[in-house]
Structures are given as C-alpha cells and as structure tokens.
C-alpha positions as CSV (number, residue, x, y, z in Angstrom):
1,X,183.7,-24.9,9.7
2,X,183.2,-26.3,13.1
3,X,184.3,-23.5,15.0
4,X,181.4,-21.7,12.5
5,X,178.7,-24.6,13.8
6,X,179.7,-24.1,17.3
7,X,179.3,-20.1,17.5
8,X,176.1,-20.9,15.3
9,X,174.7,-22.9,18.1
10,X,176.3,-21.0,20.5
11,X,173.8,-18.1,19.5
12,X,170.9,-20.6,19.2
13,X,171.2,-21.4,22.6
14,X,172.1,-24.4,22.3
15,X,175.1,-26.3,24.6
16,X,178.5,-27.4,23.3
17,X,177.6,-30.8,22.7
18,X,175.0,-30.2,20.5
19,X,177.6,-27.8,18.7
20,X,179.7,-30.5,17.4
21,X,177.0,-31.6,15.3
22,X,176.0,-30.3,12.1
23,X,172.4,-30.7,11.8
24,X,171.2,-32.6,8.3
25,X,169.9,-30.3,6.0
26,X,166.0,-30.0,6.1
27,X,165.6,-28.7,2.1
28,X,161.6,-28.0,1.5
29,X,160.8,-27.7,-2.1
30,X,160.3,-24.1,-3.4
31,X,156.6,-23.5,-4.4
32,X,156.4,-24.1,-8.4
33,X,155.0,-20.4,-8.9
34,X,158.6,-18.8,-8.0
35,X,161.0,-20.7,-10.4
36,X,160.1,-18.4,-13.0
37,X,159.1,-15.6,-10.8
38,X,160.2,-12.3,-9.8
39,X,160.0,-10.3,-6.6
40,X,159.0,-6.3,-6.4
41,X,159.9,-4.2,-2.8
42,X,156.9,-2.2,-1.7
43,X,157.7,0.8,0.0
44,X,153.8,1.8,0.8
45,X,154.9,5.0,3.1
46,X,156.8,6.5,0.2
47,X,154.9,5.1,-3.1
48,X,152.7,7.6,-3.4
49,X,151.6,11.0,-1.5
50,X,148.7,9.3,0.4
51,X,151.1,6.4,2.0
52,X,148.3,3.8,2.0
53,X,147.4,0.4,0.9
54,X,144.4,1.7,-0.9
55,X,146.1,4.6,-2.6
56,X,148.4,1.7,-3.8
57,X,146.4,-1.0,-5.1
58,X,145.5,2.2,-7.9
59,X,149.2,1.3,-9.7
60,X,148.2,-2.9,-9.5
61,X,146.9,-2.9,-13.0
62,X,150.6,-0.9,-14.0
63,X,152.6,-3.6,-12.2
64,X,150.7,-6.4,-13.6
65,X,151.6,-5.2,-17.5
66,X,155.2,-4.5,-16.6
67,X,155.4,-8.3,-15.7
68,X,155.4,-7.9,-12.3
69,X,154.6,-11.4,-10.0
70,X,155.3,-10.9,-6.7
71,X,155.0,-8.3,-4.4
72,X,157.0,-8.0,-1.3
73,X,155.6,-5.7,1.3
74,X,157.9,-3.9,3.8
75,X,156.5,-4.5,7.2
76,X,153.1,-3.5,7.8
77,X,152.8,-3.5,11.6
78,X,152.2,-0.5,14.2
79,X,155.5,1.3,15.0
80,X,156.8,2.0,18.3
81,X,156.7,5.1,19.5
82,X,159.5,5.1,22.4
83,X,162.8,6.3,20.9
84,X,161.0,6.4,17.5
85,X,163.7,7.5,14.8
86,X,162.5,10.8,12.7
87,X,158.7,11.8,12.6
88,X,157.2,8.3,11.3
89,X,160.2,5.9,12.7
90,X,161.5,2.4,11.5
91,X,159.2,0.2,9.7
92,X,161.4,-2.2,11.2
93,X,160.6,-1.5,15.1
94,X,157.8,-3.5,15.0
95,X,155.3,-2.3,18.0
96,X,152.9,-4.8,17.6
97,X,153.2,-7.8,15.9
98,X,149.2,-8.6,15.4
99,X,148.5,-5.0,14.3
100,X,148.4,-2.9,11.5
101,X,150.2,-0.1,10.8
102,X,147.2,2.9,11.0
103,X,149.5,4.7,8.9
104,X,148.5,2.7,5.9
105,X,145.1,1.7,6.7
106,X,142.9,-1.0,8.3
107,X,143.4,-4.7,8.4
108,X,139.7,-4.7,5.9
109,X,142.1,-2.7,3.5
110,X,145.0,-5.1,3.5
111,X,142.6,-7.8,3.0
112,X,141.1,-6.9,0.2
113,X,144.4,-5.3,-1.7
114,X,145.3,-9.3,-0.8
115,X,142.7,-10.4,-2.8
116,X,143.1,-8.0,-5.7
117,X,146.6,-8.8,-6.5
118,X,145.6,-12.5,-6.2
119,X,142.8,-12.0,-9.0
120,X,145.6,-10.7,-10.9
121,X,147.3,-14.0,-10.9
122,X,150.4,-12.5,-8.7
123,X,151.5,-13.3,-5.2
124,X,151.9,-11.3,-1.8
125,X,154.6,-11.7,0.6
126,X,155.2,-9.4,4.1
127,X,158.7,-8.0,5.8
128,X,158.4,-9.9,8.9
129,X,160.7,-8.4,12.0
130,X,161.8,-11.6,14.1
131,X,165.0,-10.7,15.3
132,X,163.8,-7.5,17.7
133,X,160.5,-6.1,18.4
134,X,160.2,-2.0,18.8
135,X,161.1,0.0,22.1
136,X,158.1,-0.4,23.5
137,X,156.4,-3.3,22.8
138,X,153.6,-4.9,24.7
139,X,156.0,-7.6,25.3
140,X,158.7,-5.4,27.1
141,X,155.7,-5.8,30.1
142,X,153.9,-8.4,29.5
143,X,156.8,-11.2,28.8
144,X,160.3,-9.5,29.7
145,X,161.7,-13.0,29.4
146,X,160.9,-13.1,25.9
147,X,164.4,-10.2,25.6
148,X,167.8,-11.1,26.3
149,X,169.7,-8.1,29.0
150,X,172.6,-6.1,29.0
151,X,175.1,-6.0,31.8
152,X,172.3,-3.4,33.8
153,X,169.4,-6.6,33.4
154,X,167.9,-4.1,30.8
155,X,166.5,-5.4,27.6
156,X,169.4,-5.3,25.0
157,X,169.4,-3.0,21.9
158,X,170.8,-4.8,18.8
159,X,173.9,-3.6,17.4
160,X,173.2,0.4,17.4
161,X,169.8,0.0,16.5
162,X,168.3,1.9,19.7
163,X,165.1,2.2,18.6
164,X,164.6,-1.5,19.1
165,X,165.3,-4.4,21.4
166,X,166.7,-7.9,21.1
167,X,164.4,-11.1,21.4
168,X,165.4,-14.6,23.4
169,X,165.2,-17.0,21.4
170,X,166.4,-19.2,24.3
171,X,162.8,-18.7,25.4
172,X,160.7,-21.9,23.7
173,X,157.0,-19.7,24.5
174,X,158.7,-16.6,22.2
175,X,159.3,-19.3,19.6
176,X,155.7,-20.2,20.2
177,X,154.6,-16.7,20.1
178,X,156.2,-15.5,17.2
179,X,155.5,-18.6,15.2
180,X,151.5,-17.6,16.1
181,X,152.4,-14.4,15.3
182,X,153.6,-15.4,11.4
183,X,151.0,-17.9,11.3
184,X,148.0,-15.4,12.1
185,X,149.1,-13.3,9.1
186,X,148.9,-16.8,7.0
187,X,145.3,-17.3,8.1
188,X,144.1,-13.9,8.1
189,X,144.9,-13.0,4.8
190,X,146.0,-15.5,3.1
191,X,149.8,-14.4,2.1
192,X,152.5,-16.4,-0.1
193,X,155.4,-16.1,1.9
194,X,157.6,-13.8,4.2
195,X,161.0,-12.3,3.6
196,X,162.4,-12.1,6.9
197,X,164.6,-9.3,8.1
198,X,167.9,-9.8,10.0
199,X,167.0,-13.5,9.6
200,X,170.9,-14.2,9.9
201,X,170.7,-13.4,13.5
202,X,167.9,-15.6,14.6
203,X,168.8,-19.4,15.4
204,X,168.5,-22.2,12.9
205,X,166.6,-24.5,15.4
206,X,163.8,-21.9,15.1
207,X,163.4,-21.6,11.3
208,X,163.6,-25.6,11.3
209,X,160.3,-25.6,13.4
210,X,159.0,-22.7,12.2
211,X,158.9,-23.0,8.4
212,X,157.6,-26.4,8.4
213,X,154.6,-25.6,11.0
214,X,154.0,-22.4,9.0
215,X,153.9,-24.3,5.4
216,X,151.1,-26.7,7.0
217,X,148.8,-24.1,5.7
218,X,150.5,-23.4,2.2
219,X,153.6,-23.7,0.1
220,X,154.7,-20.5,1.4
221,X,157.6,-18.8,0.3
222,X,160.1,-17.9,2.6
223,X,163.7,-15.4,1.8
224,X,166.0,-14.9,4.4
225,X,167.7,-11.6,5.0
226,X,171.7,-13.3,5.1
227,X,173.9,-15.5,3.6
228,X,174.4,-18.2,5.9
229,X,174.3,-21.3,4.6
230,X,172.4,-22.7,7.8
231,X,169.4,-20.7,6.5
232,X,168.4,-22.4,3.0
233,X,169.7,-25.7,5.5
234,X,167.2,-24.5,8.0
235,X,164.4,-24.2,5.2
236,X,164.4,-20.9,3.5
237,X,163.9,-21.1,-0.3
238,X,165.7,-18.3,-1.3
239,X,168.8,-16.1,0.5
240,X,170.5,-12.8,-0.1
241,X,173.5,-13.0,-2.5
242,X,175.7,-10.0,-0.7
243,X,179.0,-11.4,-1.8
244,X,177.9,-11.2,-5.5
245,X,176.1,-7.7,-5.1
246,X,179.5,-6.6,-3.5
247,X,181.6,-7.9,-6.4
248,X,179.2,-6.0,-8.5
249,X,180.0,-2.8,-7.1
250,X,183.5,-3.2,-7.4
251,X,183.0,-4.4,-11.2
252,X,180.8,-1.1,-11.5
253,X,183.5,1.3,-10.2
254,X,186.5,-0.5,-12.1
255,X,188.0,-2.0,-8.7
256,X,187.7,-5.6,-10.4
257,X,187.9,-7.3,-13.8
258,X,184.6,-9.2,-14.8
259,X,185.7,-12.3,-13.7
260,X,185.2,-11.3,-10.1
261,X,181.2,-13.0,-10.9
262,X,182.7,-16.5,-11.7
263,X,184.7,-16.5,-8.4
264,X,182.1,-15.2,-6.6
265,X,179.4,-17.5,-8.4
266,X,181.7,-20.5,-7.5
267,X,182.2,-19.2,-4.5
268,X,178.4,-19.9,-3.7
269,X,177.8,-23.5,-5.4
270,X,180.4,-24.4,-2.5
271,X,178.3,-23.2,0.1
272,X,174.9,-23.3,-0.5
273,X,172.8,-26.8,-0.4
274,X,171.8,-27.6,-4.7
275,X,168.6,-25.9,-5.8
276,X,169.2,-22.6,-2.9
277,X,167.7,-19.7,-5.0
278,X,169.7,-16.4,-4.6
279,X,167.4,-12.8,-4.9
280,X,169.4,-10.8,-7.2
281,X,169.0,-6.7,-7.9
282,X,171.0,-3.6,-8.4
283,X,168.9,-1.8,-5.4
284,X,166.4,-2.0,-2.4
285,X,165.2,-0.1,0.6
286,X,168.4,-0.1,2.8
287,X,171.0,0.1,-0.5
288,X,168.9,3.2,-1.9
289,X,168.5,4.7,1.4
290,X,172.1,4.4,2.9
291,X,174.5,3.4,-0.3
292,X,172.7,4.9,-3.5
293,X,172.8,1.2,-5.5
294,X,170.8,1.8,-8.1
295,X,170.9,5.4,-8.5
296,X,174.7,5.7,-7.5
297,X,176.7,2.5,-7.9
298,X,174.8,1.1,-10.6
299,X,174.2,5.2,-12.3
300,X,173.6,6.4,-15.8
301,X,175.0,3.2,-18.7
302,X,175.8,1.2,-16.1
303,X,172.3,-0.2,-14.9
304,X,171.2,-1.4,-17.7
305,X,173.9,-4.6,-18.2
306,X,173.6,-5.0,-14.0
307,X,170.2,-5.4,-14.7
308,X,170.0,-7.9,-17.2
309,X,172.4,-9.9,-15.1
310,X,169.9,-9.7,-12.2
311,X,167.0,-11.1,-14.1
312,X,168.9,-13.9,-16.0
313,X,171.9,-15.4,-13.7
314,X,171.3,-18.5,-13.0
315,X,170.2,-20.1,-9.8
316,X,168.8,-16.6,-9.1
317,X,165.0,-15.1,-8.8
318,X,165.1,-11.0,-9.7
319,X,164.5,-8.1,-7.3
320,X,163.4,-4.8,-8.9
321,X,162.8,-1.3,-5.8
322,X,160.1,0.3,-5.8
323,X,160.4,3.6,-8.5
324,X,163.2,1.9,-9.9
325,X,160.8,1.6,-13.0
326,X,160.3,5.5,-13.5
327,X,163.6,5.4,-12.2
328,X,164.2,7.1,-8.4
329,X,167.0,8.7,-8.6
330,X,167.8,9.4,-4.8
331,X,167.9,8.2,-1.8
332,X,164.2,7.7,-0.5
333,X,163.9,8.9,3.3
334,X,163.7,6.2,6.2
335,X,162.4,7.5,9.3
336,X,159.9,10.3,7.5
337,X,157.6,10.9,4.1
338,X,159.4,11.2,0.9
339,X,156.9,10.4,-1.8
340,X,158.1,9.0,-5.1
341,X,156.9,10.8,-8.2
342,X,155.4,8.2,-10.8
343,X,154.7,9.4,-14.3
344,X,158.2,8.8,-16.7
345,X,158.4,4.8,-16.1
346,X,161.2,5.5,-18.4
347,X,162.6,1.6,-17.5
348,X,159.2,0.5,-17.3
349,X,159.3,-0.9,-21.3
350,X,163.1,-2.9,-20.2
351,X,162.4,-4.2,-17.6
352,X,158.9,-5.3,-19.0
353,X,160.7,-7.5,-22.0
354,X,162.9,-9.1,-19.1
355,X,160.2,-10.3,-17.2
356,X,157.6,-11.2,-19.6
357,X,161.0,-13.5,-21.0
358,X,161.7,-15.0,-17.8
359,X,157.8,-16.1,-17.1
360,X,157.4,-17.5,-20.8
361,X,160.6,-18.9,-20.7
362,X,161.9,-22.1,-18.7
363,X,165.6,-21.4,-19.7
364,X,165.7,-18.1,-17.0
365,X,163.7,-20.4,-14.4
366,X,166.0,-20.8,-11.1
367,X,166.5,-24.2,-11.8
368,X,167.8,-24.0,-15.4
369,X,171.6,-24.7,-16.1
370,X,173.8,-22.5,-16.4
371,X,177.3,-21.8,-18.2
372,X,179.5,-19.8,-19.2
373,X,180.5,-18.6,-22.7
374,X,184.0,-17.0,-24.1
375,X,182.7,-14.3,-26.1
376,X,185.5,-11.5,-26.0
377,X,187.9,-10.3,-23.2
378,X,186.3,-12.0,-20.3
379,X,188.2,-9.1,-17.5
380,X,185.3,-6.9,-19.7
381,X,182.5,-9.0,-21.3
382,X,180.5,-11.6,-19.1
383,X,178.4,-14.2,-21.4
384,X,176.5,-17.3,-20.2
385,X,174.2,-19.4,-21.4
386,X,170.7,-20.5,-19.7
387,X,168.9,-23.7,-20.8
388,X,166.4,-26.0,-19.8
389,X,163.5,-28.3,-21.3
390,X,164.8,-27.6,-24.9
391,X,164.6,-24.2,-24.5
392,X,168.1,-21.5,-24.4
393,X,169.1,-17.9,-23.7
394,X,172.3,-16.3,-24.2
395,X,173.3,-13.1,-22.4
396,X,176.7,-11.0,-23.4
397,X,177.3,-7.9,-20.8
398,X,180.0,-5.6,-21.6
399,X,180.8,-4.4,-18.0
400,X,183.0,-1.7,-18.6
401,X,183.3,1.8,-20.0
402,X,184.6,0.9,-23.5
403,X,183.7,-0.8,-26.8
404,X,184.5,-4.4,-26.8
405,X,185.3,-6.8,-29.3
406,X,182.5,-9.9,-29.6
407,X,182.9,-12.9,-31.3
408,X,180.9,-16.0,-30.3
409,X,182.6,-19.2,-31.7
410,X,180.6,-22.4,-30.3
411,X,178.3,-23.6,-33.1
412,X,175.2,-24.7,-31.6
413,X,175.3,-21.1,-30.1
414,X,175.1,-19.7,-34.1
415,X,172.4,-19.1,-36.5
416,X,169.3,-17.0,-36.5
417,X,168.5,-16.8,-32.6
418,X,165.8,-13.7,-31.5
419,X,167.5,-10.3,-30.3
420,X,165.1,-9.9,-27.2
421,X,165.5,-5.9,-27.3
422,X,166.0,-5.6,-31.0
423,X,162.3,-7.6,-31.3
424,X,163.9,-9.6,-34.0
425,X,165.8,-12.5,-34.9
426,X,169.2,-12.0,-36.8
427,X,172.0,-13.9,-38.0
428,X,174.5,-14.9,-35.0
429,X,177.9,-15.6,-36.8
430,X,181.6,-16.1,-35.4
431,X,182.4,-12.9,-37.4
432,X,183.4,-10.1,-35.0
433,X,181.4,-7.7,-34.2
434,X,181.5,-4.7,-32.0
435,X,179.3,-4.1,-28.0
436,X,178.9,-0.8,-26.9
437,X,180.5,0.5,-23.7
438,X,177.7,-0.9,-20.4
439,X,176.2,-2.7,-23.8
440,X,173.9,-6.0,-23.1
441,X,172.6,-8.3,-25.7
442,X,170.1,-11.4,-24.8
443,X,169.2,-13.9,-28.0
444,X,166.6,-16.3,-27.0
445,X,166.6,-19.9,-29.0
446,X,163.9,-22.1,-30.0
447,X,161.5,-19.2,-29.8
C-alpha cells in the first residue's frame, strides 16, 4: 500500500515526503436524487441519422416512460482535427474545451435540450476529457507548459492514443484552467454532474480541489473513469467497478463458478471508503465498440440475468448503452457515422419494470443493505437480498446454461411476496422448485 501512495503521488507531482502520507479521506455526500437513480450513455453521433442534439431531444418523452433518470452525454466539445482518427475522429480528443461540437449543433441547442430533460424531472451529466486535450489544441500554442514532453521536448501522446496529447498537472494555472473550464459548463447550462474519462490518470490533489470548488454551485454528481480507491477518497461519488464486470465475463463464458461475485464484491468493501457507489452494466461505448459486452459476452439468454444483477446489486447505481433498449446488436463505429436503428425496443418493456422498481423502491437505493441468500448451487445460482426502511427485494440469477434446482429456506423470506416480471404476487414456499437455464426471478416485499 505505501509503495501504491508513493507512485500515486509520484504521478501527482508531488515529492517523496509528501508520499509517505496518505491523505484523509475527503467523502462529499452524493446528491439525494442518485441513490435511487440510474444512469443512460448518450452516443449523440450515432443515436440517430441526423447526429444532433435536436434530432435527439425527439426520443426524451421514450426515455422518460422507460424509467430513464439520468442522462450521461459523451463529450460534446469540438474535435481536433490534427491526426484525427477516421472521418469524424475521437470524441475524446477534445479540441476545445469551451466549444461545442458543430457536429451536433449550437450551444442555444444544448441549452434548451438542458432544460427539456429537466422539465422532465431527469438529470444531465457531460463526458469531460481532463487527462489529454486533442492534437491540436489551442493550448499546444498558447500554454505549451500546460503538456508534459517526451524525450524530443515534444508534447507527450498518452499511451498509443496519438490523436491526443498529455496534460501537466504539475502546472497549478492548467488546474486553474481546467477547473474554469468544468465550471463554465456548470454555469452555462446548468448540468448535474460529470463522468470524467481516464480520471484514473489524473492526480488526486486535483479532484480534492476541484470537486469541492465545482459543487459550490450545486450538488453535482461526479463518476470517475477507474477504480482507484484515491478517487471516491478524493471526492468522486461514484467509480467504475471493472473487477466485477471482468468476473462477469468469465461467469458468462463458464471460466468461473458464480461465486466469483462474492469474492469480487468483498474484494471492494475492502477498498473502497463506506457509502462509494459502483456504476454497474453489461455494456457501454468502449465495451460495445472494442469487446462486444452486451451484444457478445453478455449475448442471446444470457443478458437478461446480467442485467438484473446490474440494476439491483447493492452499493451499485445501473448503467444501460445507448440502443441497448431496442437492443444493438454490433459494434457501433468510433471514429465515423454508424446510426442506430430505433423501432423494436424489444428490451424496452424489461428494463422499464427494473427501473420504475428501483425509483419506487428504497430497498434497490445504493445505500440499502445488502446479503446474500442460499438458494440452490451457489457455483450456478446467485441470490441476495436488498432492504432498507422496511421495505425488501429478493433477486435469484441462474448464471449458467442449465436448469437449476431452487429452494429458498429462511422464513421471513416466505409467503406471498410480488413476482416483479410475473405482475403478480404468489406463494414463496421452501418446496423446490425448478429456474430456467440464464433464468432471473425478483419478488418485492411489503409492496
């Protein structure tokens, strides 16, 4: 652990000295509204032909019914032209950080989109960039101290991404800078939050004086892109949970039994600070674009338990990909236009019933206890139990490709609880019974 703190602060820029200490953690509270919220990736280039915000804000009333509460934007900024990746390039090689994007429209559009989804009672966060800007930023010439060098004194590309180059966060006027930058967005158009990309790679001493300066205007939301645990220590609400995703694919292709999740699950009490809220989902713009997820990993029976794990684990707040609803099923294009084709939303009616349970109901909220529950083999079937403020939910998953044998034998667990997709309640005994193969069954008590 303290040879982890000391590279941590080694890449802050800070000195040895100051690596030997671990700073305290500075844990914000979450904003109320995301407890019992979920999150849904806009992919505006690809979600319909036009690639706007306007052509968009047509499929707000859709999202709203499905259950839909917050909508996460990928990032909306100019792109960089220099070195620019296919015919459109990265959304993530940010030109300008003030701008935006042309592509999808003008700064009056985003605006008012802004204030349509708020009238619908849902929330808007934005992709921000903050590890590297785009080839040729205005800031290449105008602050080339604001980029760290290679060996030739030439502003760095990050890891192979060449279309980019690597900020200085040694630099206190970049900090400065990009804090204005985030801020302006904030005060412009009045946003909930900010998932921030790569955030794994920028210092913690930043996000400690960022987040709180940034939250002086509203209880922002703020995800980090990592699983560090200096980032929910540095002030992010929410984090990425890659080891459980990863454990999930090897559940999905047979590689491990089911109990893979409770080592994983402990695995993360350890070493995140209480109350850290993990984004959970089967897909999203980098796993359906390089690694299928969804469509692939998680293809055919097997979304549907994976699915229902993502909305109702606990400590967790859902993810759901844009055209996962209709569903998408193949890798959407990164660097050039690949429209998704809406009309099927053949999930649309599932993952509706999931989140219309998880906003009426505090027992999914990401501060509800959680436990688990023996309900069969346990290398197969996965059951848990949420509960809070008198209110329960227990979910059985039968991760694998064959029938398994259920029998559920603590009492206060039996009765007459509500079958959530059978849209009735029904008698819960400790008689066996049999869960079809990638079956799922969620009973909600005190109903």
């Amino acid at each position: 652990m303290k040879k982890f703190l000391l590279l941590l602060a080694l890449l802050a820029g800070l000195g040895p000295a100051a690596a030997q200490q671990a700073a305290p953690a500075l844990l914000l509270p979450h904003p109320a509204w995301i407890e019992q919220g979920n999150i849904y990736e806009v992919n505006v280039r690809q979600y319909t032909p036009e690639g706007t915000l306007n052509a968009f804000a047509k499929h707000l009333d859709r999202l709203q019914k499905m259950g839909v509460q917050t909508l996460w934007f990928m990032p909306l900024n100019p792109i960089s032209q220099k070195e620019r990746k296919g015919s459109l390039g990265s959304y993530y090689a940010v030109q300008d950080y003030q701008k935006l994007n042309p592509e999808f429209g003008t700064m009056a559009d985003w605006q008012r989109l802004v204030k349509e989804i708020h009238a619908r009672g849902m929330k808007v966060i934005i992709d921000w960039v903050p590890n590297h800007t785009g080839a040729d930023s205005p800031w290449l010439t105008r602050h080339p101290d604001f980029f760290t060098k290679d060996k030739n004194g030439q502003p760095a590309v990050p890891f192979d991404w060449t279309d980019t180059r690597q900020l200085n966060y040694k630099n206190p006027e970049l900090q400065d800078s990009m804090i204005a930058a985030m801020r302006y967005w904030v005060r412009s158009s009045d946003i909930d939050g900010f998932r921030c990309d790569v955030a794994w790679n920028v210092p913690g001493a930043f996000w400690r004086r960022a987040i709180p300066e940034l939250r002086q205007a509203k209880p922002l939301f703020m995800l980090a892109e990592g699983d560090s645990a200096y980032l929910p220590r540095s002030g992010f609400d929410a984090v990425y949970p890659w080891h459980m995703f990863h454990a999930m694919e090897k559940l999905a292709a047979g590689q491990r039994p089911a109990t893979v999740l409770d080592s994983v699950w402990q695995e993360q009490r350890r070493k995140y600070p209480r109350g850290t809220i993990e984004m959970y989902f089967t897909s999203n713009h980098d796993e359906n674009s390089w690694n299928k997820a969804d469509y692939g990993t998680f293809a055919g029976p097997k979304h549907a338990p994976f699915a229902v794990f993502t909305q109702t684990m606990g400590e967790g707040v859902p993810e759901i990909y844009s055209g996962q609803e209709e569903p998408v099923r193949r890798p959407l294009k990164f660097f050039d236009k690949d429209p998704i084709t809406f009309g099927k939303y053949e999930r649309a009616k599932f993952y509706k019933t999931l989140l219309d349970l998880r906003k009426r109901n505090p027992a999914l909220a990401a501060d509800a206890a959680f436990r688990k529950v023996q309900a069969g083999d346990e290398r197969a079937v996965y059951a848990y139990v949420r509960e809070k403020a008198g209110k329960k939910v227990l979910v059985i998953l039968n991760f694998s490709a064959k029938p398994q044998t259920i029998s559920v034998k603590e009492k206060a667990l039996l009765g007459r609880p509500y079958n959530l997709f059978m849209y009735t309640t029904e008698p819960l005994t400790s008689k066996p019974w049999q869960i079809e193969p990638w079956g799922y069954v969620v009973y909600e008590y005190g109903r």
